[in-house]
C-alpha positions as CSV (number, residue, x, y, z in Angstrom):
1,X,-73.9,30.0,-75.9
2,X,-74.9,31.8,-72.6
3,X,-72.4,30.3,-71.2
4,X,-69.4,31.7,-73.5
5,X,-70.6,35.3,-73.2
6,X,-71.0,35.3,-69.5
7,X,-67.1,34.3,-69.5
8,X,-66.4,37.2,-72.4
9,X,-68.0,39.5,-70.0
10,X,-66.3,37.8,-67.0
11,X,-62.9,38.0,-68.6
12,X,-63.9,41.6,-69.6
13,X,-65.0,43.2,-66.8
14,X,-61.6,41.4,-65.2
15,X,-59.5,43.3,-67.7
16,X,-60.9,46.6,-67.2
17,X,-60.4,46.4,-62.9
18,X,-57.0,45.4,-63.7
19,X,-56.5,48.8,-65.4
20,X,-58.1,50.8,-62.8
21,X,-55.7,48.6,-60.3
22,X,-52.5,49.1,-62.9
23,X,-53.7,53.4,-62.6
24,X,-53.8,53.5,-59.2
25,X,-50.6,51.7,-58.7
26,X,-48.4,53.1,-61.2
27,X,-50.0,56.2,-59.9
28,X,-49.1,56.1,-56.5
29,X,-45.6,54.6,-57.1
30,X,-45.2,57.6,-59.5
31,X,-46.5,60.1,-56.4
32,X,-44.5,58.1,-54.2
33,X,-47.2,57.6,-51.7
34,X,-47.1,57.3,-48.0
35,X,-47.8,53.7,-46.5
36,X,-51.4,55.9,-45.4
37,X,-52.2,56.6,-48.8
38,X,-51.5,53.0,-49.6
39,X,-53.4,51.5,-46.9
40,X,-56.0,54.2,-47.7
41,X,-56.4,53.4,-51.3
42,X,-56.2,49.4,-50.6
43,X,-59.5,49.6,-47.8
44,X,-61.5,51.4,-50.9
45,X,-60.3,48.8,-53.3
46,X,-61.7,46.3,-50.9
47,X,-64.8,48.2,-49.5
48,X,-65.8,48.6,-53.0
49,X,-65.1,45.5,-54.1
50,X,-67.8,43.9,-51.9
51,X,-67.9,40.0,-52.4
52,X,-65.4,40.3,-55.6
53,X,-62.9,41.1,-53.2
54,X,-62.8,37.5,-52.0
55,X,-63.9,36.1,-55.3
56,X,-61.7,37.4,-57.9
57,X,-60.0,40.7,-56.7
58,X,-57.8,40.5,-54.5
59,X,-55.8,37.8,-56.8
60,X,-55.8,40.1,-59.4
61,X,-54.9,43.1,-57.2
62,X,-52.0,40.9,-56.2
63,X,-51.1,39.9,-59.7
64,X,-51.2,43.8,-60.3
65,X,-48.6,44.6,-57.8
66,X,-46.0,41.6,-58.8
67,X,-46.5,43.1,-62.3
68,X,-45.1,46.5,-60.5
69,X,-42.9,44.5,-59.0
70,X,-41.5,42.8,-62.0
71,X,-40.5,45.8,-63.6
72,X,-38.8,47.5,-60.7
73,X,-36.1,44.9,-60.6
74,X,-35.1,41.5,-58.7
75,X,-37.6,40.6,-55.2
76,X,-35.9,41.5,-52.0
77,X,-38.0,39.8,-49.7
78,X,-38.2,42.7,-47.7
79,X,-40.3,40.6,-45.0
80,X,-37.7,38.4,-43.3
81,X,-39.7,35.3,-43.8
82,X,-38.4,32.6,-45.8
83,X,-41.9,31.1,-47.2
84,X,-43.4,34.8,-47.4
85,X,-40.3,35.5,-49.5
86,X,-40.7,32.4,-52.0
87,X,-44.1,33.2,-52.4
88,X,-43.1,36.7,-53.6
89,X,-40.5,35.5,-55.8
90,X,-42.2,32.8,-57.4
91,X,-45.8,34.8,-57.5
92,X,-43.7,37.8,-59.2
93,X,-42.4,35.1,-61.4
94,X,-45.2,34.1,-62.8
95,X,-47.0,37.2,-63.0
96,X,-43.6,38.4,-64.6
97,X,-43.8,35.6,-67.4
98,X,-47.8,35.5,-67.8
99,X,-47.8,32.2,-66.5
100,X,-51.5,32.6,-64.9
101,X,-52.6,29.5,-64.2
102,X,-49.4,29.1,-62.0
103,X,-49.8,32.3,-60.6
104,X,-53.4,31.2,-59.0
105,X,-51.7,27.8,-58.1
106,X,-49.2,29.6,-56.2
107,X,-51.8,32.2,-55.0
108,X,-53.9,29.5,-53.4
109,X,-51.1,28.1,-51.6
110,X,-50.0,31.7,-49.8
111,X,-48.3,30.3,-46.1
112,X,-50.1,31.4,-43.3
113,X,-48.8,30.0,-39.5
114,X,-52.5,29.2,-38.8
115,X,-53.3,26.1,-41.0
116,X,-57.3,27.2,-40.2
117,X,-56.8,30.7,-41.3
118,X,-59.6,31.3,-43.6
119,X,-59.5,32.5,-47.5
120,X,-59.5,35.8,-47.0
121,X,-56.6,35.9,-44.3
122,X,-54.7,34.1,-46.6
123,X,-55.6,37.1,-49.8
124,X,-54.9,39.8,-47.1
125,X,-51.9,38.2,-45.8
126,X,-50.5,38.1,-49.5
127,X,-51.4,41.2,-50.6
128,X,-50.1,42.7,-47.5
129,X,-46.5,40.7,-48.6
130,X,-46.6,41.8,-52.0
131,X,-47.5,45.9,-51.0
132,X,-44.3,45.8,-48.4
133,X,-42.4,44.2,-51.5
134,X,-43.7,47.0,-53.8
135,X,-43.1,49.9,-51.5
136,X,-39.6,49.0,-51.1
137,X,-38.9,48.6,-54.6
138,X,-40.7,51.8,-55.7
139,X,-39.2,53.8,-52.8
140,X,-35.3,52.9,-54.4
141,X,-36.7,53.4,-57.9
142,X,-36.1,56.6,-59.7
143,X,-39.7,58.0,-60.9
144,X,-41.4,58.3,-62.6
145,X,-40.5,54.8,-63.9
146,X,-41.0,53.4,-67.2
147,X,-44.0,51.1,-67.0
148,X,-43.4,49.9,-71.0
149,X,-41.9,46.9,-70.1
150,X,-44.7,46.3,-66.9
151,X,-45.8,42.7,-68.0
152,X,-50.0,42.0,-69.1
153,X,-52.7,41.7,-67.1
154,X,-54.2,38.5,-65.9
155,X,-55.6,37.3,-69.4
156,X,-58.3,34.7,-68.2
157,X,-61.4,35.0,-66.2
158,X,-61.0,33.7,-62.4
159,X,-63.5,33.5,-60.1
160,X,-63.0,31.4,-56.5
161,X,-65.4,29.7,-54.7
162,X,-64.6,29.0,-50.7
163,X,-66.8,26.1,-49.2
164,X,-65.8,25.4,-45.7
165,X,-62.8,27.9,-45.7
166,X,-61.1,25.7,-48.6
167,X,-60.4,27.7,-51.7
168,X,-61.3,26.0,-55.2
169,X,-60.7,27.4,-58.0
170,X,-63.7,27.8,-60.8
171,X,-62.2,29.0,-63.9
172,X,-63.5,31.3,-66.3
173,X,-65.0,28.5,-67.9
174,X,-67.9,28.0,-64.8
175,X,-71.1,26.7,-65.3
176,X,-73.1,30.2,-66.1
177,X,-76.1,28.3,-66.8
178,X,-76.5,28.5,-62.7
179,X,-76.3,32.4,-62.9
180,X,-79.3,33.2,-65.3
């Protein structure tokens, strides 16, 4: 019992960060923000995150952004590099198609050219991938766009634990007995 409301709050409290996030991104695409507003806005988003940053919010700040990205047309790969570029188009997939579970899959699995990088490297290396995708997208797109047709949030709780700079996944479905 305890256990299924701690993941209806989970998945709750997920849901309503991922409408702040959708705000302030449709928001700034909309206001066609500088890359200083971005990077301003993004260094709140994680200074306020605290430990949910690594935990939960960066995924779904990523997820957020290939939901932009979904709606503003094809991925352009705007980086150069060939894995950083199949991880946007398939992670925009899947957020595209609200295929979740593949979307953390293929989250977990962001390249990185140091195979010790840690968790976090790996979330701010992706995010930083999917905001240079975005920007050039939004900056071609005539605003302010039509968001109707911007794909759901995330739907399910997520919540990563890190032991020795691995990621696992725990899904919403974690043992909340250990957290009363």
């Amino acid at each position: 019992m305890v256990a299924g409301m701690v993941e209806e709050i989970l998945v709750q409290s997920q849901l309503e960060v991922q409408r702040a996030m959708t705000a302030l991104v449709a928001g700034n695409i909309d206001a066609r923000a500088d890359e200083a507003r971005w990077e301003n806005e993004l260094a709140e988003l994680v200074y306020a995150s605290e430990e949910a940053w690594e935990r939960c919010n960066a995924f779904l700040f990523g997820y957020t952004l290939a939901r932009h990205i979904a709606v503003l047309g094809p991925v352009t790969a705007v980086t150069g590099d060939a894995s950083e570029a199949a991880f946007t188009s398939e992670f925009v997939a899947c957020a595209g198609s609200g295929r979740g579970g593949d979307a953390i899959a293929r989250w977990l699995s962001f390249p990185v050219a140091n195979p010790r990088a840690t968790a976090k490297t790996r979330q701010v290396a992706a995010v930083t991938v999917l905001l240079h995708e975005l920007r050039a997208k939004a900056a071609a797109a005539s605003v302010p766009v039509d968001w109707s047709a911007r794909p759901g949030p995330f739907a399910d709780g997520v919540w990563f634990e890190f032991t020795s700079d691995t990621p696992g996944v725990v899904p919403a479905e974690f043992d909340a007995a250990a957290f009363v």
